[in-house]
mmCIF entry with sequence, helices, sheets and N, C-alpha, C, O atoms, coordinates in Angstrom:
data_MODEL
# 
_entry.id   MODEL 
# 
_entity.id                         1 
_entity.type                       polymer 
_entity.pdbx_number_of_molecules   1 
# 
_entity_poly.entity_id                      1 
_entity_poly.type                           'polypeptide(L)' 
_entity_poly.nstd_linkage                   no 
_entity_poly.nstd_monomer                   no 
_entity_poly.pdbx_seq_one_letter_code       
;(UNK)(UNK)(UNK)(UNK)(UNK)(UNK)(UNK)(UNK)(UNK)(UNK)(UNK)(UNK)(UNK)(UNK)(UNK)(UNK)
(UNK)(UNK)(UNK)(UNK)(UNK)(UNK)(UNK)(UNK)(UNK)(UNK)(UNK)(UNK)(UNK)(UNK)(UNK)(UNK)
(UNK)(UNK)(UNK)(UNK)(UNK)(UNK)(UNK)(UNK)(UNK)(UNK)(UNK)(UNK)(UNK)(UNK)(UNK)(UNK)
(UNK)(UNK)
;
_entity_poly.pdbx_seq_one_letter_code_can   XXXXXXXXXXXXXXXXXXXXXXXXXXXXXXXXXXXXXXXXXXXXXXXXXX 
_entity_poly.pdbx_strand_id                 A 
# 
loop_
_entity_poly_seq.entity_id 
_entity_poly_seq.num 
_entity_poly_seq.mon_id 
_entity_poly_seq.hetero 
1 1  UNK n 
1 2  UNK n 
1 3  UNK n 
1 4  UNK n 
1 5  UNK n 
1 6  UNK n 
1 7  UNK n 
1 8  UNK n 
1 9  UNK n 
1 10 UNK n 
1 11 UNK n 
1 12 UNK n 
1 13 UNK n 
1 14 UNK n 
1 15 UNK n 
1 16 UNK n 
1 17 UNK n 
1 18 UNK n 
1 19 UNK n 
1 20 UNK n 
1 21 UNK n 
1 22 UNK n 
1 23 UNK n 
1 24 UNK n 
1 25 UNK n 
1 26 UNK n 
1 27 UNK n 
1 28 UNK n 
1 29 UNK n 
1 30 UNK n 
1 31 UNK n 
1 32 UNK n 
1 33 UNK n 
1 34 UNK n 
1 35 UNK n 
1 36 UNK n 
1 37 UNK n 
1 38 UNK n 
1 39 UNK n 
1 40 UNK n 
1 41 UNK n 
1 42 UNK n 
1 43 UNK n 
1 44 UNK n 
1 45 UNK n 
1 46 UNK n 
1 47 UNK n 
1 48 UNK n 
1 49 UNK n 
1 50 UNK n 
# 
_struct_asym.id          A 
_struct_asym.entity_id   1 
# 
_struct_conf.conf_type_id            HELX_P 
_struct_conf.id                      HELX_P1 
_struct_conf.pdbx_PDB_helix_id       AA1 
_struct_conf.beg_label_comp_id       UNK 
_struct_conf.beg_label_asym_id       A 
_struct_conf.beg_label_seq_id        3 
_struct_conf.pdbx_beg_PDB_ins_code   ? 
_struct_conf.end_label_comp_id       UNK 
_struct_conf.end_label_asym_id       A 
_struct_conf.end_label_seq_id        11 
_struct_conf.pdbx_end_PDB_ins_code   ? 
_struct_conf.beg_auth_comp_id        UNK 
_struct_conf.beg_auth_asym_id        A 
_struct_conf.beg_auth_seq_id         3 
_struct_conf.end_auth_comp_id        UNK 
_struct_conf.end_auth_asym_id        A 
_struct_conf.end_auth_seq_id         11 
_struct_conf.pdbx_PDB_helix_class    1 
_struct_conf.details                 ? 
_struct_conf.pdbx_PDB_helix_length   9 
# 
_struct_conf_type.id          HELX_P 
_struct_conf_type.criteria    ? 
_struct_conf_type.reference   ? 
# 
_struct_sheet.id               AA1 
_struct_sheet.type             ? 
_struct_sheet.number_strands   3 
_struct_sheet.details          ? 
# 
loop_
_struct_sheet_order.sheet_id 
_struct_sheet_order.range_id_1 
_struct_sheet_order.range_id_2 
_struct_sheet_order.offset 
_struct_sheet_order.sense 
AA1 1 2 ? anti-parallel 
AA1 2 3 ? anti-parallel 
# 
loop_
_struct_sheet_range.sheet_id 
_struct_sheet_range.id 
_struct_sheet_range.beg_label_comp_id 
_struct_sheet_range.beg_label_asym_id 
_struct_sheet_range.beg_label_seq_id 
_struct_sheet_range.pdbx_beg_PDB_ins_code 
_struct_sheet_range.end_label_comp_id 
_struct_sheet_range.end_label_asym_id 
_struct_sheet_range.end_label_seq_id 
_struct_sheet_range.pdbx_end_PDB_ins_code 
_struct_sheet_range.beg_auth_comp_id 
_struct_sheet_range.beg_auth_asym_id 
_struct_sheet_range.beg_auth_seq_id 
_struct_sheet_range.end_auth_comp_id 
_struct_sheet_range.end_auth_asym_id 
_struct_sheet_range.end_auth_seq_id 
AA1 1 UNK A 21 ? UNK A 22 ? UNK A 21 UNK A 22 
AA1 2 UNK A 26 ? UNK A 30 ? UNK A 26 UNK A 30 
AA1 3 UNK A 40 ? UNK A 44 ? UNK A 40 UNK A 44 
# 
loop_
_atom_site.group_PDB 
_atom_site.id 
_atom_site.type_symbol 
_atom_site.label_atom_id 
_atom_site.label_alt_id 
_atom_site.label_comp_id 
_atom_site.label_asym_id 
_atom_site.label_entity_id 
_atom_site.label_seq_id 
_atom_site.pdbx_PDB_ins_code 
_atom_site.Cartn_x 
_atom_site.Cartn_y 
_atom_site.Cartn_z 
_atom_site.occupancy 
_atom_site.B_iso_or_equiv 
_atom_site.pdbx_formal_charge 
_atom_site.auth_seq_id 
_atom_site.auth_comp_id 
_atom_site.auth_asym_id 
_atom_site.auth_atom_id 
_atom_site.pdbx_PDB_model_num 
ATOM 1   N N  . UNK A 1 1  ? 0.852   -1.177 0.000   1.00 0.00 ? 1  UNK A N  1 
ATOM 2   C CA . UNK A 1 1  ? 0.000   0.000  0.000   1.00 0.00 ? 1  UNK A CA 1 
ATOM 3   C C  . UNK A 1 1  ? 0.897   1.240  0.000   1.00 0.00 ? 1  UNK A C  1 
ATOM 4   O O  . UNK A 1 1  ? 1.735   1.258  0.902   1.00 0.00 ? 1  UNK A O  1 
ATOM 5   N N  . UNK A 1 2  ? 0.880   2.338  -0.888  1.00 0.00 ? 2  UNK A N  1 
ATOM 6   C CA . UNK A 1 2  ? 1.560   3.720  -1.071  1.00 0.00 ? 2  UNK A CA 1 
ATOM 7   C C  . UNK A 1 2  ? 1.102   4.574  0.314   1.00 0.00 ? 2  UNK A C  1 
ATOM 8   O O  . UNK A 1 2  ? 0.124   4.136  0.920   1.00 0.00 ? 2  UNK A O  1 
ATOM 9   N N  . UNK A 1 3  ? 1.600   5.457  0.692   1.00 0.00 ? 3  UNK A N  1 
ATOM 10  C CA . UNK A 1 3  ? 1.777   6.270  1.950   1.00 0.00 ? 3  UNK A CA 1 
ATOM 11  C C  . UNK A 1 3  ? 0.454   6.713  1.860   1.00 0.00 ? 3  UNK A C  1 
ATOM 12  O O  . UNK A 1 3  ? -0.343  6.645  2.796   1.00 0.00 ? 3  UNK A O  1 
ATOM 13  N N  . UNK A 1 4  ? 0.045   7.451  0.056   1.00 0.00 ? 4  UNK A N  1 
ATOM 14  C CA . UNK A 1 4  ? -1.353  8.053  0.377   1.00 0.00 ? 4  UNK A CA 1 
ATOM 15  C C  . UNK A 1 4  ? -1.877  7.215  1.157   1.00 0.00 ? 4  UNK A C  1 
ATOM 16  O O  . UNK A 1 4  ? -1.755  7.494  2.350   1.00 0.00 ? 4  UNK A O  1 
ATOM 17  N N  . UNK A 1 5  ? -2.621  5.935  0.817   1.00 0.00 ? 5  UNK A N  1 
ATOM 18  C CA . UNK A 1 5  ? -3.291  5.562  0.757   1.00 0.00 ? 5  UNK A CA 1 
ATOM 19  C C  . UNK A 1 5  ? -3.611  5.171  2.203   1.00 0.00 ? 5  UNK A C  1 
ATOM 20  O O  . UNK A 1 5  ? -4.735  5.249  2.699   1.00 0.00 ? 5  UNK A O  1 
ATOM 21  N N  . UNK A 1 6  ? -2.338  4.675  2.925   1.00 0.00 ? 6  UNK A N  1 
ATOM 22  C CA . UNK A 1 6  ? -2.164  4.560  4.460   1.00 0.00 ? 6  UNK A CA 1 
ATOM 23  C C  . UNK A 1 6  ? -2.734  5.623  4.741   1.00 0.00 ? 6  UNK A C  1 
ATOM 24  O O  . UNK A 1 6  ? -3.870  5.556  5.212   1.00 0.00 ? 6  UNK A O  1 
ATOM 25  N N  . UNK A 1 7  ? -2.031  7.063  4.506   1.00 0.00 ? 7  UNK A N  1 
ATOM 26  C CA . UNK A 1 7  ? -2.756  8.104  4.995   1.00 0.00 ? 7  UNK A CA 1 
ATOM 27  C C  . UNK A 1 7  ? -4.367  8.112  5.328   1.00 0.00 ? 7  UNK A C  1 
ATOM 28  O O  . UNK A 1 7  ? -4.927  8.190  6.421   1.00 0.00 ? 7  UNK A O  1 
ATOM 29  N N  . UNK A 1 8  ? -5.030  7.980  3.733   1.00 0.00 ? 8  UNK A N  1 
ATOM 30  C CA . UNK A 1 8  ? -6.351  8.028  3.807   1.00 0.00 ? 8  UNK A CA 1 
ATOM 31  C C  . UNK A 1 8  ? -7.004  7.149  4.488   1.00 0.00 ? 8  UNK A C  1 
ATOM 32  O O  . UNK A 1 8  ? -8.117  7.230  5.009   1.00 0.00 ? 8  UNK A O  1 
ATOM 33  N N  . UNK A 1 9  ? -6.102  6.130  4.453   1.00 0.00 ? 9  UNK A N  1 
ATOM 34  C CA . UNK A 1 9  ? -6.724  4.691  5.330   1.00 0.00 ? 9  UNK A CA 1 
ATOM 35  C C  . UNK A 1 9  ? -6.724  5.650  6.945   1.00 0.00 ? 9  UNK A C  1 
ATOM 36  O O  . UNK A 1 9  ? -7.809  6.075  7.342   1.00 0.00 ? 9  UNK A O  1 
ATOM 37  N N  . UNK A 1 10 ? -5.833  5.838  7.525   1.00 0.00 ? 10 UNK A N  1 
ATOM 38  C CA . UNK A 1 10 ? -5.986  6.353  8.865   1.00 0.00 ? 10 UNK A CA 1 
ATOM 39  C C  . UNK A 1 10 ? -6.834  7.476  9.570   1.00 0.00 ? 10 UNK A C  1 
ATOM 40  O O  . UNK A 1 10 ? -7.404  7.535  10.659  1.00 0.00 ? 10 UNK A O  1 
ATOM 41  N N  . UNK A 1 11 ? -6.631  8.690  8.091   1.00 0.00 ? 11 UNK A N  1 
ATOM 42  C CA . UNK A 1 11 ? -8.003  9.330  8.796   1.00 0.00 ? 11 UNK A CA 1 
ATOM 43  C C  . UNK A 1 11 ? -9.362  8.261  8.815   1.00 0.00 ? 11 UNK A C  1 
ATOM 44  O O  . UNK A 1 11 ? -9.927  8.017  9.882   1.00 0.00 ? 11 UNK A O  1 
ATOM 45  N N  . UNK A 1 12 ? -9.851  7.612  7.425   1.00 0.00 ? 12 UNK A N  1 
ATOM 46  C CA . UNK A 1 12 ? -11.172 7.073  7.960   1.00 0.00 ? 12 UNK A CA 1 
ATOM 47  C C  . UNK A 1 12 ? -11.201 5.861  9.232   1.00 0.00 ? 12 UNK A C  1 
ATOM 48  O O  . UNK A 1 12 ? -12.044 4.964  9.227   1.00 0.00 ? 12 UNK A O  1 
ATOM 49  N N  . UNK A 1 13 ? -10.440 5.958  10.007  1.00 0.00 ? 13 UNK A N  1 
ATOM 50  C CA . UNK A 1 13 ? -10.259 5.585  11.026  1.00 0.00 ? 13 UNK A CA 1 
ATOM 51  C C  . UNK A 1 13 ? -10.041 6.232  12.138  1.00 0.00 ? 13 UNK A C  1 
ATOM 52  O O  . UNK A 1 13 ? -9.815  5.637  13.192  1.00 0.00 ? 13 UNK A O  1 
ATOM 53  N N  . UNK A 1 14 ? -10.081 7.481  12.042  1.00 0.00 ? 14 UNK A N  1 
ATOM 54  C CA . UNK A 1 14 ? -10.135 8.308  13.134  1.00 0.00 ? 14 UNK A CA 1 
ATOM 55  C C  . UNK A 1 14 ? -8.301  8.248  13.817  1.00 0.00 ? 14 UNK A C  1 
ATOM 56  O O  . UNK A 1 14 ? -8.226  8.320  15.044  1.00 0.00 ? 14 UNK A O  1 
ATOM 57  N N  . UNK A 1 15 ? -7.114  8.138  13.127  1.00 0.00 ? 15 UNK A N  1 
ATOM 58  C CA . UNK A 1 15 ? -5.523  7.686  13.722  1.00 0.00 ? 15 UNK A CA 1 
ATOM 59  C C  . UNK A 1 15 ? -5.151  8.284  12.940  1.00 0.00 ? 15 UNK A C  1 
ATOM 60  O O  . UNK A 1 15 ? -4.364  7.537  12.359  1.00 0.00 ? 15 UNK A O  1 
ATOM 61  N N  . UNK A 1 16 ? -5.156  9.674  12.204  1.00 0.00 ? 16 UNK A N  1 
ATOM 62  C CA . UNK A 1 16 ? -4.232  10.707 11.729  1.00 0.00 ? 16 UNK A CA 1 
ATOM 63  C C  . UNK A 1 16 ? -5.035  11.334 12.216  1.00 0.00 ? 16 UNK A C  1 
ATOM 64  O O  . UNK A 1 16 ? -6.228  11.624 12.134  1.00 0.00 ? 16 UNK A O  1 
ATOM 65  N N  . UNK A 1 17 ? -3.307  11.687 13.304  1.00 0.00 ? 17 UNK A N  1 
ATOM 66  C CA . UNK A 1 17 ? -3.059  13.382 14.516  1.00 0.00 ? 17 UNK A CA 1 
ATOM 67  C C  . UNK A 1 17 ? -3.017  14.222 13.146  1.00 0.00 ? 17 UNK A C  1 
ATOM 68  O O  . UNK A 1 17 ? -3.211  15.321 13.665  1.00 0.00 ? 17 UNK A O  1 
ATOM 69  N N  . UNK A 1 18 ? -2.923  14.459 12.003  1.00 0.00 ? 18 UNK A N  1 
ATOM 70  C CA . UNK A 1 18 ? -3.093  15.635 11.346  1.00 0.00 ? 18 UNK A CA 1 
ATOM 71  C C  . UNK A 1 18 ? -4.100  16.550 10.668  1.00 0.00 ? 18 UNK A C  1 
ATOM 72  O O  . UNK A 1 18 ? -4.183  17.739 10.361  1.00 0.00 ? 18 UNK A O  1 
ATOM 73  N N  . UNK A 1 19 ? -4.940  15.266 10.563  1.00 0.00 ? 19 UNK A N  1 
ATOM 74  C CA . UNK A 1 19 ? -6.374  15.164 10.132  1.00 0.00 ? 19 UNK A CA 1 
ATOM 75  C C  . UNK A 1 19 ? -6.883  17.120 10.003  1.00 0.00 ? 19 UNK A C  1 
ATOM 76  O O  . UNK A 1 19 ? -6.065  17.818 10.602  1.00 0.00 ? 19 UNK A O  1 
ATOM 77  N N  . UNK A 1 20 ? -7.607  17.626 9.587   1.00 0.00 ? 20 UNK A N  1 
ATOM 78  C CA . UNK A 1 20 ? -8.008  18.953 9.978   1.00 0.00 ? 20 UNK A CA 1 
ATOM 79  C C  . UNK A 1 20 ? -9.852  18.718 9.277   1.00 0.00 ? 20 UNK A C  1 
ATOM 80  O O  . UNK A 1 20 ? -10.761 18.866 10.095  1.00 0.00 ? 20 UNK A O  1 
ATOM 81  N N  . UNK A 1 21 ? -10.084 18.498 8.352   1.00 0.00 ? 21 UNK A N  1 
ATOM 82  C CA . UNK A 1 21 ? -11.304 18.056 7.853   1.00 0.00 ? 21 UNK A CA 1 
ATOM 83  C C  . UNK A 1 21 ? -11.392 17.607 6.648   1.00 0.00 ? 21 UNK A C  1 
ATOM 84  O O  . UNK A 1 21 ? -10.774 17.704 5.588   1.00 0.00 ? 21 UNK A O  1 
ATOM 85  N N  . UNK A 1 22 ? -12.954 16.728 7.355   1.00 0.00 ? 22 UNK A N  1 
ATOM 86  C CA . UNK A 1 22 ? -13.313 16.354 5.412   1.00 0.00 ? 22 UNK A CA 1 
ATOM 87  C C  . UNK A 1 22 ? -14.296 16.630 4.737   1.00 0.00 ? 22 UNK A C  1 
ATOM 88  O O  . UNK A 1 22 ? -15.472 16.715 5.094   1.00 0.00 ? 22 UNK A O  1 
ATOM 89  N N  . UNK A 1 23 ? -13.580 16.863 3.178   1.00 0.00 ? 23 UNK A N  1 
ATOM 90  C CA . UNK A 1 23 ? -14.632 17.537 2.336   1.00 0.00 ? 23 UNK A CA 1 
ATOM 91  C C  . UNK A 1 23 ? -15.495 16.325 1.592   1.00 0.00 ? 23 UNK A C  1 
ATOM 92  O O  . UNK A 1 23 ? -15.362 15.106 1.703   1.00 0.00 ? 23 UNK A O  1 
ATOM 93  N N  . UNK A 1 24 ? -16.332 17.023 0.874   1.00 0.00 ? 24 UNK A N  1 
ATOM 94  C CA . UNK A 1 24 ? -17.393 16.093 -0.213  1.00 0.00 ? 24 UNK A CA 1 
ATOM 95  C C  . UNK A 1 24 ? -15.880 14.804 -1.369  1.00 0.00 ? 24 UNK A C  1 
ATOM 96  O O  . UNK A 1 24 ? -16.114 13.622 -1.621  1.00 0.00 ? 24 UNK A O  1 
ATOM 97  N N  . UNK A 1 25 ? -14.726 15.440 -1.746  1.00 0.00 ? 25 UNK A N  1 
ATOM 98  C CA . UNK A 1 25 ? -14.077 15.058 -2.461  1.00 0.00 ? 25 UNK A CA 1 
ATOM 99  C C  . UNK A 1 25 ? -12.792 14.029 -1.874  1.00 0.00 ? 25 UNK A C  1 
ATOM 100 O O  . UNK A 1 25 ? -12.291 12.984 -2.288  1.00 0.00 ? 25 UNK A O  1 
ATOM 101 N N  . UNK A 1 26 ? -12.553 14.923 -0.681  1.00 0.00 ? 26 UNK A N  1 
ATOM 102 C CA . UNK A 1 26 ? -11.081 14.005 -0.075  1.00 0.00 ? 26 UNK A CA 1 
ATOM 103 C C  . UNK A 1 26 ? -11.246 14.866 1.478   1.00 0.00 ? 26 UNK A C  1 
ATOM 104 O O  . UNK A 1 26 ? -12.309 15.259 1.958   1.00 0.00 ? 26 UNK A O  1 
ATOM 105 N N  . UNK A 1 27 ? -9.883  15.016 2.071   1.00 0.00 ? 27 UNK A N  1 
ATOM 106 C CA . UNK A 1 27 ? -9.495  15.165 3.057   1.00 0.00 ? 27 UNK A CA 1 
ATOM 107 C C  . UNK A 1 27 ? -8.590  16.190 3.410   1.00 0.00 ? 27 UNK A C  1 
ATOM 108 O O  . UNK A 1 27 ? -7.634  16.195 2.635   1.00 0.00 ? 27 UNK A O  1 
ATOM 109 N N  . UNK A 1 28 ? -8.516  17.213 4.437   1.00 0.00 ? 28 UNK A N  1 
ATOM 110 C CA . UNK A 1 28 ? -7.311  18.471 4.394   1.00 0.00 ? 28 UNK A CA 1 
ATOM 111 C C  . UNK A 1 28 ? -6.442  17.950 5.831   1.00 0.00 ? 28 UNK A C  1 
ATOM 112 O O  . UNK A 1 28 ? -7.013  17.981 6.921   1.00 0.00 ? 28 UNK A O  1 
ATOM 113 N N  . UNK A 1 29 ? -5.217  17.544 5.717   1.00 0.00 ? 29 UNK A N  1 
ATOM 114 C CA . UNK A 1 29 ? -4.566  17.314 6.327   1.00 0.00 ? 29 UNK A CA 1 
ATOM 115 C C  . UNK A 1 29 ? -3.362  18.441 6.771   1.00 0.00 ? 29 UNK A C  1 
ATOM 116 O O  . UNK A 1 29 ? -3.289  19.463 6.088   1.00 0.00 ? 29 UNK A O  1 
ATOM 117 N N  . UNK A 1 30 ? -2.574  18.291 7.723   1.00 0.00 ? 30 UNK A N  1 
ATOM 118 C CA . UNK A 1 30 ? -1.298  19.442 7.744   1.00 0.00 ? 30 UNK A CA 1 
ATOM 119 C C  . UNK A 1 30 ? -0.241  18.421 7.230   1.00 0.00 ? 30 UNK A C  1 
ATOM 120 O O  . UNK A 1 30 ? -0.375  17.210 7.054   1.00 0.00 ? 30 UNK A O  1 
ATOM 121 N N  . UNK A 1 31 ? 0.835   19.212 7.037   1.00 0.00 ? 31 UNK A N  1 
ATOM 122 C CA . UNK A 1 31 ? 1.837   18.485 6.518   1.00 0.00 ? 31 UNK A CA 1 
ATOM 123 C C  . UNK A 1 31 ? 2.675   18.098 7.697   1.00 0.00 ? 31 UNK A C  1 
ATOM 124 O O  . UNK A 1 31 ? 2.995   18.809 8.650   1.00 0.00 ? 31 UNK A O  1 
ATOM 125 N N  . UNK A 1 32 ? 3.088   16.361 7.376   1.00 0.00 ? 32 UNK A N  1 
ATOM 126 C CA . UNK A 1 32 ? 3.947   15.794 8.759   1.00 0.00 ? 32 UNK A CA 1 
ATOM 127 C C  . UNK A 1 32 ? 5.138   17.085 8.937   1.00 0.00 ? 32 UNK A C  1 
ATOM 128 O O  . UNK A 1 32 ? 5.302   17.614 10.036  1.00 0.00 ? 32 UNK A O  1 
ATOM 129 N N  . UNK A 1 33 ? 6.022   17.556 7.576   1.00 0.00 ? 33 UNK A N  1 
ATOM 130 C CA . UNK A 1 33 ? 7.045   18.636 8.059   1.00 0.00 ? 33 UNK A CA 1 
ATOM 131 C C  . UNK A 1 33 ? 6.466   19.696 7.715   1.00 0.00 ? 33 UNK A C  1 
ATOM 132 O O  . UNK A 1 33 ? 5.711   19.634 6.745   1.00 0.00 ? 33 UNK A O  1 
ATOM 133 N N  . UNK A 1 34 ? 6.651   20.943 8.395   1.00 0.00 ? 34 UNK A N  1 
ATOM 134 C CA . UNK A 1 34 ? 6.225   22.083 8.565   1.00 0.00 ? 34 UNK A CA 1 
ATOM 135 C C  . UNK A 1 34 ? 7.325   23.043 8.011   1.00 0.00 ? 34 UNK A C  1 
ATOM 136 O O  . UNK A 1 34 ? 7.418   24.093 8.647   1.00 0.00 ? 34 UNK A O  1 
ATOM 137 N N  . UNK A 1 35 ? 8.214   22.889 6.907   1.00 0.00 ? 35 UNK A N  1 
ATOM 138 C CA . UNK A 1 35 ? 8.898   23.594 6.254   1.00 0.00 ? 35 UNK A CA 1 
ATOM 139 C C  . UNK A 1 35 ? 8.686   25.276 5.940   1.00 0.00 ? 35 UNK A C  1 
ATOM 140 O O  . UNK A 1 35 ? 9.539   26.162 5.997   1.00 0.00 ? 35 UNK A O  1 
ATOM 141 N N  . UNK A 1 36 ? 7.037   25.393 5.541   1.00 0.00 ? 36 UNK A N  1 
ATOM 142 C CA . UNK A 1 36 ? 6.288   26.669 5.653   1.00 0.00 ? 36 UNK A CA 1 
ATOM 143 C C  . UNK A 1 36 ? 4.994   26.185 6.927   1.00 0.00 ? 36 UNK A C  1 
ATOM 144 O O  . UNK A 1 36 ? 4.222   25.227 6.969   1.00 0.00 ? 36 UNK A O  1 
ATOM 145 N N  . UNK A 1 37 ? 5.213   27.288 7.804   1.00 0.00 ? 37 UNK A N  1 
ATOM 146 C CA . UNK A 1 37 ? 4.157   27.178 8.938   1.00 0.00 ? 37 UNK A CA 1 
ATOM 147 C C  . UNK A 1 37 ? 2.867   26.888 8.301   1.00 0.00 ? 37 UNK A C  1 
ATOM 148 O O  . UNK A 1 37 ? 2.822   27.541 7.259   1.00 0.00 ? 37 UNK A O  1 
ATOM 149 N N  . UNK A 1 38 ? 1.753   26.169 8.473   1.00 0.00 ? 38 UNK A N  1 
ATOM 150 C CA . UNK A 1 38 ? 0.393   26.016 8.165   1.00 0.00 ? 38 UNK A CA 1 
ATOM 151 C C  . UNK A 1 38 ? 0.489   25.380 6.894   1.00 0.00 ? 38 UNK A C  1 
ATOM 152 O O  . UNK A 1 38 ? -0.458  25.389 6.108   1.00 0.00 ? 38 UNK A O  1 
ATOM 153 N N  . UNK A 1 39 ? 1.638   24.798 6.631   1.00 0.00 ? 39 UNK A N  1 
ATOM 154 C CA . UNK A 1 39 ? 1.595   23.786 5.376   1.00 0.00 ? 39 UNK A CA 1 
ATOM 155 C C  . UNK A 1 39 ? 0.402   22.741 5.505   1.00 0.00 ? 39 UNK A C  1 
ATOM 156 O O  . UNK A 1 39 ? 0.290   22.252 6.629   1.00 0.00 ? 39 UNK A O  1 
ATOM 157 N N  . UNK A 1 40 ? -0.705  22.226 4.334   1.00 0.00 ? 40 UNK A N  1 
ATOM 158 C CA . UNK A 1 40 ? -1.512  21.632 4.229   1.00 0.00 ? 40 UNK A CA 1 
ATOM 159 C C  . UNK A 1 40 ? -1.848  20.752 3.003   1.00 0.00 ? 40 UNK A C  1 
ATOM 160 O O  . UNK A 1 40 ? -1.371  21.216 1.968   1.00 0.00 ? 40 UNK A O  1 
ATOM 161 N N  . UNK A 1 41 ? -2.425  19.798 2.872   1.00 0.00 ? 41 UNK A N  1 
ATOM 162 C CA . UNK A 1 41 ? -2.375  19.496 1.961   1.00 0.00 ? 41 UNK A CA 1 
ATOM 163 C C  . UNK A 1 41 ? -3.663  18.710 1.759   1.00 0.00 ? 41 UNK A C  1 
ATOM 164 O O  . UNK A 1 41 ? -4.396  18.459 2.716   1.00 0.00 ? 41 UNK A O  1 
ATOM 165 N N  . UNK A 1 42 ? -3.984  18.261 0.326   1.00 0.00 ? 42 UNK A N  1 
ATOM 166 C CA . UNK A 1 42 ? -5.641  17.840 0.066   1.00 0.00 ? 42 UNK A CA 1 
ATOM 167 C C  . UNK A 1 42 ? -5.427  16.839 -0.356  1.00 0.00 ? 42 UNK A C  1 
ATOM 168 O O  . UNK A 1 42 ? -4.774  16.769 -1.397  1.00 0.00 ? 42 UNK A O  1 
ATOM 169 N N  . UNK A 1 43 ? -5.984  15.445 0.413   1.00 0.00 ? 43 UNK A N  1 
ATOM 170 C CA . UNK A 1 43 ? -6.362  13.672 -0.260  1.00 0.00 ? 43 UNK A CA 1 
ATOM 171 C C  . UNK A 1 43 ? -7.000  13.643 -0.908  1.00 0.00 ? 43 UNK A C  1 
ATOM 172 O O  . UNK A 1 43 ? -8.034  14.191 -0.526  1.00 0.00 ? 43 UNK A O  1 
ATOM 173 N N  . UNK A 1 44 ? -7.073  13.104 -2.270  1.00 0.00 ? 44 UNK A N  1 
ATOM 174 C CA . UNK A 1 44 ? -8.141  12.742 -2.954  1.00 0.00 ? 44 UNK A CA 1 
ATOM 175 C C  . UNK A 1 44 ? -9.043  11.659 -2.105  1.00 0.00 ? 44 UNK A C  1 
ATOM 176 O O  . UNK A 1 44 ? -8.271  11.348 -1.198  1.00 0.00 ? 44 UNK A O  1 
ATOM 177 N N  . UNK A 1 45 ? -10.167 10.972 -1.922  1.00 0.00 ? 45 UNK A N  1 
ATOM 178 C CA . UNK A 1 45 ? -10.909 9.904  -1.069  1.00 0.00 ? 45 UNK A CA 1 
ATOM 179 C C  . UNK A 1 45 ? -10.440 8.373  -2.688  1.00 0.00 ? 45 UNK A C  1 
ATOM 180 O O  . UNK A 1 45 ? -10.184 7.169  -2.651  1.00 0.00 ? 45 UNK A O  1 
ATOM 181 N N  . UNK A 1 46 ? -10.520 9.044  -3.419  1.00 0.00 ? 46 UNK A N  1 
ATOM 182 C CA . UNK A 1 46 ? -9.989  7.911  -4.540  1.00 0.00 ? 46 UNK A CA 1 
ATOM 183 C C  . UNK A 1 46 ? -8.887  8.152  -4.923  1.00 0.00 ? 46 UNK A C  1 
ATOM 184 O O  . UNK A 1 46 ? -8.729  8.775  -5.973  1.00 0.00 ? 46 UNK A O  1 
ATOM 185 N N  . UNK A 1 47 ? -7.948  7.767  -4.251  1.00 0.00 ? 47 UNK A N  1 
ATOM 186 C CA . UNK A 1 47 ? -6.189  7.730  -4.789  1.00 0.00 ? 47 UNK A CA 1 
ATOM 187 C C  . UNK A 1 47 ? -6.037  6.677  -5.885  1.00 0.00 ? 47 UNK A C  1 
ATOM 188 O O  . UNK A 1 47 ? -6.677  5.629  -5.800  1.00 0.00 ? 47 UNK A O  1 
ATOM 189 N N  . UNK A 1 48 ? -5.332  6.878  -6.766  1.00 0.00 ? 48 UNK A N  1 
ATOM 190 C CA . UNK A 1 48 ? -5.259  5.457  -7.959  1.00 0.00 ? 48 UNK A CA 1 
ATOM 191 C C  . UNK A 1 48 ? -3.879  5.963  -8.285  1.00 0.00 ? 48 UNK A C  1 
ATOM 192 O O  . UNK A 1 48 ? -3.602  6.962  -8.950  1.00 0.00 ? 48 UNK A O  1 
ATOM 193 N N  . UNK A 1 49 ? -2.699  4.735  -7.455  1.00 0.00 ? 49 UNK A N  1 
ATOM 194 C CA . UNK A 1 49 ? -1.752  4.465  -8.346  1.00 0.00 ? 49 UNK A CA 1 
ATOM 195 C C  . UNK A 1 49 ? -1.250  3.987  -9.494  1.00 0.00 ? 49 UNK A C  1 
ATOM 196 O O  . UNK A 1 49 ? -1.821  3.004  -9.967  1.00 0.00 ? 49 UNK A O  1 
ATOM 197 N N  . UNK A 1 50 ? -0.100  4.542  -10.201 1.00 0.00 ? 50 UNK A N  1 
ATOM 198 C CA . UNK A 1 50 ? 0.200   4.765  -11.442 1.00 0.00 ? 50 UNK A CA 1 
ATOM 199 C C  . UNK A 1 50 ? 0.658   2.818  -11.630 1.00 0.00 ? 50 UNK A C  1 
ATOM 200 O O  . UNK A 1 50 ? 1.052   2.377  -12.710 1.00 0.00 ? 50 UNK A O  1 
# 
């Protein structure tokens, strides 16, 4: 399984501390490194590897 997908797997499980909310499409998470403060980023809910 690719990291997304762990990822997405863990919010719908309520076990991603980064979690912030979810939309109709995917998910807004923070970023594990904080390189720029309030870094964020958007899951698709359908990830499809290449």
């Amino acid at each position: 399984m690719c990291l997304i997908c762990e990822r997405i797997k863990q919010v719908q499980q309520g076990q991603n501390p980064y979690f912030v909310k979810a939309l109709k499409t995917g998910y807004v998470v923070i970023g594990d490194h904080q390189h720029f403060y309030g870094y964020t980023l958007f899951l698709c809910k359908w990830h499809v590897t290449e």
